[in-house]
N, C-alpha and C positions, 0 to 999 in steps of 0.2 A: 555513696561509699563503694571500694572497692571489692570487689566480689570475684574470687578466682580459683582455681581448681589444679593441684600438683598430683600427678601422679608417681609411683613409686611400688619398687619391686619389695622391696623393703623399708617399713619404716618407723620410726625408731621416736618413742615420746621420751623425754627427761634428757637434759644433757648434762648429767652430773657422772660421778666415773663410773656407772654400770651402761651409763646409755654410751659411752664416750669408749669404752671397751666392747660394747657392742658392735659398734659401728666399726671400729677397726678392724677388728675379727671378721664383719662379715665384710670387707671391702676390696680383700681378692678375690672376691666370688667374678666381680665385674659389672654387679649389677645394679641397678639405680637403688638407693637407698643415700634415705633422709633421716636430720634428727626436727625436731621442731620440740621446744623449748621456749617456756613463758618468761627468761630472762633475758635480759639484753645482750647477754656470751654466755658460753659456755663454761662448766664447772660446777653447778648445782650448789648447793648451800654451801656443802663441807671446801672447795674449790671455789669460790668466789673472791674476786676484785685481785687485789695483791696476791693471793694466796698464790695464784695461777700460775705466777711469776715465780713468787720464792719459795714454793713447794717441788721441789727436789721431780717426785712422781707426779704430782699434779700435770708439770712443765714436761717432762718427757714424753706422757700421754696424750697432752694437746697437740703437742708435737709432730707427734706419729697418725693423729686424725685428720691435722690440716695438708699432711702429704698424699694423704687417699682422696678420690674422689667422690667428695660425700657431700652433699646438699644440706647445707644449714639453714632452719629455718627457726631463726632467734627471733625474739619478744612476740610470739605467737602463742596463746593458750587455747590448750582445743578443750569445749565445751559441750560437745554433744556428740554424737553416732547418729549421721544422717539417713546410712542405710548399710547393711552388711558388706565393709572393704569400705565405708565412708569416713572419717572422722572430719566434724565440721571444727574451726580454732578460729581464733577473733586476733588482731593485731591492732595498732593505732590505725592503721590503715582501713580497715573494712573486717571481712569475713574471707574465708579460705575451706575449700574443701582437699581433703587430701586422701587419696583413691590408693588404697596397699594391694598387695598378694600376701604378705606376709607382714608381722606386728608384731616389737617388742614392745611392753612397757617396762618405762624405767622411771618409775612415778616419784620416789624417792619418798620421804618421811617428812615430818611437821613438828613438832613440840605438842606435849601435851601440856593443859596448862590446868589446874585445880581453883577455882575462884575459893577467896575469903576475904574478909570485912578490908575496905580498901586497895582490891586488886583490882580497880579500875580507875585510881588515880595517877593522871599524868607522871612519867619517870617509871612505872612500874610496869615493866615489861620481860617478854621472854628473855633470857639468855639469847640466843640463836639472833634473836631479831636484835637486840641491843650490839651485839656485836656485828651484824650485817648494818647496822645506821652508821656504827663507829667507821667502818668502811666504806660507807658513802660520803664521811665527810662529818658526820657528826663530833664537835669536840667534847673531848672526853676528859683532856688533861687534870689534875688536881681535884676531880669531883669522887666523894666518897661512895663507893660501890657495895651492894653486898649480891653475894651470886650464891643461891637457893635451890633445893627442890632434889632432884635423884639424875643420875648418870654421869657417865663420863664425860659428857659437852660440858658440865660446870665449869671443872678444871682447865679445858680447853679454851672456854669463854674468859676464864679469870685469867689466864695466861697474858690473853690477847691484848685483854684492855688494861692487865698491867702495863704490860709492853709500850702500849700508847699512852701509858701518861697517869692513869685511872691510880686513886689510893683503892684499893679490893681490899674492903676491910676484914672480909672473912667470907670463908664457902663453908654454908651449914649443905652440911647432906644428910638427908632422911634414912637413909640407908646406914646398917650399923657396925660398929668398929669391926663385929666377927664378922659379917660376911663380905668386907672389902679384906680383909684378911684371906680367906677364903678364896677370893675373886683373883688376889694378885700370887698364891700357889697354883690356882688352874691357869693362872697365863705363864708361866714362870716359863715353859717350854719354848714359848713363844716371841723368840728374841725381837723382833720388831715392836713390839707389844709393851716389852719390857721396859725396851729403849723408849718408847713414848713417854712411857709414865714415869721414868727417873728425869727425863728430859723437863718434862711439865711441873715434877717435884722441886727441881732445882729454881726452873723460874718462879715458884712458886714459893718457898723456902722461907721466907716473912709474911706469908701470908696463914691465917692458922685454917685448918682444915676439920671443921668440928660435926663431927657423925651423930647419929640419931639425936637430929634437928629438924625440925623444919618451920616455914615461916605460917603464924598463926592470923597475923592480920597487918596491914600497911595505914601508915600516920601520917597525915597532913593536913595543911589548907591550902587546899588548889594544887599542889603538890608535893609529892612523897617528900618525907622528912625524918620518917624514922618505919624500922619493920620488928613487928614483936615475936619474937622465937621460942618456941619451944622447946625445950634441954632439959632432959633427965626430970622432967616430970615440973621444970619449972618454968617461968615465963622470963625473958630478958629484952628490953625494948635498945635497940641499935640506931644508931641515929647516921642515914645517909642520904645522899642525892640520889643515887639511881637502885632503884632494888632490879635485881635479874634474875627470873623465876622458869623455871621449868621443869616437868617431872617423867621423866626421858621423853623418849617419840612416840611415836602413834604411825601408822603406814598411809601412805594415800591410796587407795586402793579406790575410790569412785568411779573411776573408769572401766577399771576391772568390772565391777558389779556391772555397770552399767555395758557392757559387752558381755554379759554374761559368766562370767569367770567364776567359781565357785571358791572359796573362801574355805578356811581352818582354820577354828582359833583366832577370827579378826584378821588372817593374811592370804596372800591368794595360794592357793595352793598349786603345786607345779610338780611335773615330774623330774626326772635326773637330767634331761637336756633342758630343764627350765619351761618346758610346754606348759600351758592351763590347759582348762578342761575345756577351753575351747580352742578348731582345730586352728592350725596356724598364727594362732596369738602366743605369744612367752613373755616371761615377764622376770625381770631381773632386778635385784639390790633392795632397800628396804621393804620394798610391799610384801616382799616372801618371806622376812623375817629379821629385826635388826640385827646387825650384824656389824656395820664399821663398812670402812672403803675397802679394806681388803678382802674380804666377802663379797661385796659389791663390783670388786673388777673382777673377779672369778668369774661369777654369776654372769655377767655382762658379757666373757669371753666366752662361755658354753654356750649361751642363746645365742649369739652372735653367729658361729660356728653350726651349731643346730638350725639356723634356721635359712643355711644356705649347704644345708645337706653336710655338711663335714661332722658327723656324729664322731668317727673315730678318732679327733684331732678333739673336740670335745671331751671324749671321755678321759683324754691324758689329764685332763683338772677337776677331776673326780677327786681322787687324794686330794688335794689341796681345800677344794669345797672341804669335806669333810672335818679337817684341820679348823676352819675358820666355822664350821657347824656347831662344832665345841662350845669357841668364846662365846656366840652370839647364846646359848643355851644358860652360859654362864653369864651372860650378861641378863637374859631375863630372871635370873633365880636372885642375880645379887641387887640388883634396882627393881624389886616387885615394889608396888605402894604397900605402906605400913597401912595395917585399919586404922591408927587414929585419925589419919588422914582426913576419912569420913568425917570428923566432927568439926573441920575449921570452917565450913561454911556457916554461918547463922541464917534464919528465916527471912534477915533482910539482902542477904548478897546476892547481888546480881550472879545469874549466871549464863545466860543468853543474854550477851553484849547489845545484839543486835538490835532485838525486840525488847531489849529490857525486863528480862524474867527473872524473877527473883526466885531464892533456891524455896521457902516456903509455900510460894504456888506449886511447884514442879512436886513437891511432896507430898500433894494432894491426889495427883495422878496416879495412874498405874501401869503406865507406857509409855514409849515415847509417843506412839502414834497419838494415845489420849491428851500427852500434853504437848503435840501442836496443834491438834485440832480445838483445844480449852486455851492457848494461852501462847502459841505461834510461836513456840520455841523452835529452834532449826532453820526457822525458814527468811530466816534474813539474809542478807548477801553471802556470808560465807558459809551458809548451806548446813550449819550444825559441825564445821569445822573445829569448833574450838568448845562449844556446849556439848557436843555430842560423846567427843570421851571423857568428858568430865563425867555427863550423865549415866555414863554406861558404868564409872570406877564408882560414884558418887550412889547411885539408886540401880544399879542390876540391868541397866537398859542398853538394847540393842536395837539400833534403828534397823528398820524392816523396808528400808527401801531407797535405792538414788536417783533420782529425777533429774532431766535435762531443763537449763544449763548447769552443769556441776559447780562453775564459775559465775558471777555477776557478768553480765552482759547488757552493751548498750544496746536499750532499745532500739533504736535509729537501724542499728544491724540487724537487728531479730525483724525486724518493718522492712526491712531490704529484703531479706533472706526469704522473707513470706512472698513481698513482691514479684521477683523473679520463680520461686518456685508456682505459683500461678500463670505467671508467665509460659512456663515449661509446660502446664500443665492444657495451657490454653492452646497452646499450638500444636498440643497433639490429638486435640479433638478434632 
């Protein structure tokens, strides 16, 4: 396999629009800087496939990157810190080492996802990710939808897969009539904001939109067929093909930890030019707090700016940050999980995919560390991805640690990678 090493004065992980505003910003400095990015192009979730195309901003920003001299390094995921100024990333190709001065993360967010009795049967999936299949190609036309759980992406998701064809029988959101009330007077100032959401209303307009809901458990044989709701204290069972769940984001911050980066509150902590608490790394758009794209390119253009010495050009997006500091504050207050939330899991539901954990093992523990070391929860391929925030809303846990690789990695590379580092090793003896 192939084995190769990119160096870079700047370099830049996540190509979604904080790394994509990164890059820009810092690209009249003149100096080598790269993105490298686990998707096939650039765009990041919220930017992905079509969107790129018929999003207004999306397209003017790709735009304005592919006229810089900027080194793309797509469908590469980096996995590990080989050594300080190392990041080692995997591609179909082999392995890659990539050698910085300087390091933004632009790690971007994930969906949280809450397990209960049938959220691991076939059709039942995130929001985010049903609507990234519908965009690979997935048909969607004429099949009965229901879109679940807390955040603004519901509505965005329901939009979409109307759009393409999908009956969206209904978005229960957990979150309750007063605090989207609430939510939509603190954005009122915020004309672009506004306009989203009249925009989404309107495409959305026969679809009902039912608040403090959320889905209790999913029905089928072999696959989903109906999802049972929770309402105003009662149960209602809905009968569809695709259920699409998600209970806002969660930050990827692995990397972070794993270079050391000190955390707040589950996010990396940063100062005003976006710095971590370690030197020459910054980090921009969701890992510091969510926030939406417009936050995201702000952040994006500070670090960028910052970290080719242009502080003062920087600090002209101070106001603006600030502005967009607001929503994301209001967006933590107005989609927090309700408590009951706690009680849709039963003693049988799975909650570690991976390993196959069920929620009434995990309840026996008193950590997370005690319950991978009893019952191997976390340590499946996606690394406590998707169990790990459930566990932490669900039992009070905070995992205490991130290990290399952050990602699933082929062995055959990790066998190469030792290879040659022996190699290295032997010729200097």
């Amino acid at each position: 396999m192939v084995s190769a090493r990119k160096q870079f004065d700047l370099l830049i992980v996540g190509g979604g629009p904080a790394g994509i505003a990164a890059a820009v910003s810092a690209a009249q400095s003149g100096k080598r800087i790269g993105i490298v990015d686990d998707n096939p192009a650039l765009g990041g979730q919220i930017w992905r496939g079509e969107t790129a195309q018929s999003d207004p901003e999306a397209s003017a920003w790709l735009t304005r990157l592919h006229a810089q001299h900027v080194e793309l390094c797509s469908g590469m995921r980096v996995f590990d810190v080989s050594a300080p100024g190392i990041l080692r990333a995997e591609s179909s190709e082999g392995t890659y080492e990539f050698e910085y001065g300087k390091l933004i993360l632009a790690t971007g967010a994930r969906e949280r996802f809450l397990p209960f009795p049938g959220w691991t049967l076939p059709n039942v999936m995130g929001a985010g990710a049903l609507q990234a299949l519908v965009k690979s190609g997935l048909p969607i036309s004429g099949k009965r939808v229901v879109v679940a759980g807390t955040g603004p992406l519901l509505l965005a998701v329901a939009a979409y897969l109307k759009n393409h064809g999908a009956k969206v029988v209904a978005i229960y959101e957990q979150a309750s009539r007063a605090a989207l009330a609430k939510f939509a007077l603190k954005i009122a100032g915020q004309k672009s904001k506004v306009a989203q959401a009249f925009s989404l209303r309107r495409e959305l307009e026969d679809v009902p939109l039912i608040t403090g809901a959320w889905p209790m458990a999913a029905k089928g044989s072999g696959v989903v067929q109906s999802v049972l709701i929770s309402r105003g204290g009662k149960h209602e069972e809905i009968a569809c093909d695709f259920l699409a769940c998600g209970f806002h984001l969660v930050p990827n911050t692995e990397l972070a930890v794993l270079l050391g980066c000190r955390l707040q509150d589950g996010f990396v902590q940063v100062d005003e030019l976006q710095q971590t608490s370690q030197t020459n790394v910054f980090c921009a758009g969701e890992p510091t707090g969510i926030g939406g794209v417009e936050l995201s390119l702000i952040e994006g253009q500070i670090a960028g700016l910052a970290a080719i010495g242009k502080e003062d050009e920087a600090q002209d997006l101070f106001t603006s940050r600030r502005k967009m500091d607001s929503f994301a504050e209001a967006l933590d207050r107005t989609f927090a999980l309700r408590p009951e939330l706690k009680a849709i899991a039963s003693a049988e539901t799975i909650v570690c995919r991976c390993e196959d954990v069920k929620y009434g093992q995990l309840a026996q523990q008193q950590s997370w560390r005690a319950a991978k070391l009893h019952t191997r929860c976390g340590m499946g391929p996606c690394q406590g991805r998707v169990c790990g925030p459930a566990t932490e809303f669900l039992l009070g846990w905070t995992p205490e640690s991130v290990r290399p690789p952050i990602f699933p990695v082929a062995l055959e590379n990790l066998i190469s990678e030792a290879h040659q580092q022996e190699k290295q090793h032997t010729s200097v003896m």
